[in-house]
C-alpha positions in Angstrom: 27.6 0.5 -2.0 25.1 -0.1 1.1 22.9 2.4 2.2 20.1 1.5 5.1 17.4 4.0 5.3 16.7 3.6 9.5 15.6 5.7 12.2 17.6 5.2 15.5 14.3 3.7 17.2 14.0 1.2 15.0 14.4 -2.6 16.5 14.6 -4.3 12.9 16.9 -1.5 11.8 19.0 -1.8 14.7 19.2 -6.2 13.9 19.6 -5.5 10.5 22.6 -3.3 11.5 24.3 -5.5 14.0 23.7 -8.5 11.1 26.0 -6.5 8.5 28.5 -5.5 11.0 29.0 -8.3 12.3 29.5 -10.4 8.7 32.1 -7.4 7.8 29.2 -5.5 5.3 30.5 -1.4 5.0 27.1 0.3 4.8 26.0 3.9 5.2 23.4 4.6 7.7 21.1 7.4 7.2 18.9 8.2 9.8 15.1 9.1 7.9 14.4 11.3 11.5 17.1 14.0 10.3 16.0 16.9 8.4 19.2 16.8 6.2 18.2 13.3 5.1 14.1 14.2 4.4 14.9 15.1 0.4 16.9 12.0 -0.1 14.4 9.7 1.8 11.7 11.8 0.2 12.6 10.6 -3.5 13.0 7.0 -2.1 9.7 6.4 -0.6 8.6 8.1 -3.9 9.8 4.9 -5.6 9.1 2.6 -3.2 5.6 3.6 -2.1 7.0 2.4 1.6 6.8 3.9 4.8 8.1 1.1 6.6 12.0 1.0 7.5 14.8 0.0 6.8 14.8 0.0 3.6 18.0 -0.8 2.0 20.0 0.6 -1.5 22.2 -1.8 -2.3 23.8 -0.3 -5.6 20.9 0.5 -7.9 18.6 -1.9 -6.3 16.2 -1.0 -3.7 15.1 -3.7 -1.0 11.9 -3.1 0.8 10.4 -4.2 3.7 7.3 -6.7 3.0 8.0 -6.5 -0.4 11.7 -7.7 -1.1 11.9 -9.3 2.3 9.7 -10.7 5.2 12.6 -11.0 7.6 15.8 -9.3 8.7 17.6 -12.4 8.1 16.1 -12.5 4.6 17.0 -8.8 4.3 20.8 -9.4 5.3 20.8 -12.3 2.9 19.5 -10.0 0.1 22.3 -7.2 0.7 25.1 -9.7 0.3 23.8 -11.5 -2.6 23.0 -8.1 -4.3 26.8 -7.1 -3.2 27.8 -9.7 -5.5 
């Protein structure tokens, strides 16, 4: 399971997006801007201390921008390995 925490805006998220899609990676995309997704990000950024985006659940683990990852590349890299 995939989950990218984005905002439509977002140029990385938008990479990181196009990245998984195109290497055939099923994620969920939820959009941090919509108020029926503001609890769920809410207890996220309460674990990550982050307000940067995206940040990425990839089964129980939690990839953060600056912190798991410097690069959208990197970050792509990250959610297969963690995909096992």
């Amino acid at each position: 399971m995939v989950k990218i925490y984005s905002f439509p805006e977002c140029p990385y998220c938008t990479e990181l997006k196009t990245i998984l899609t195109e290497e055939n990676v099923e994620f969920t995309d939820v959009n941090v801007n919509l108020s029926e997704n503001e609890e769920e990000f809410n207890k996220i950024h309460a674990i990550t201390n982050s307000d940067e985006v995206p940040v990425i659940l990839v089964n129980k683990q939690l990839l953060v921008p600056n912190v798991s990852f410097t690069s959208i590349r990197e970050a792509a890299n990250l959610t297969k390995k963690f995909l096992g």
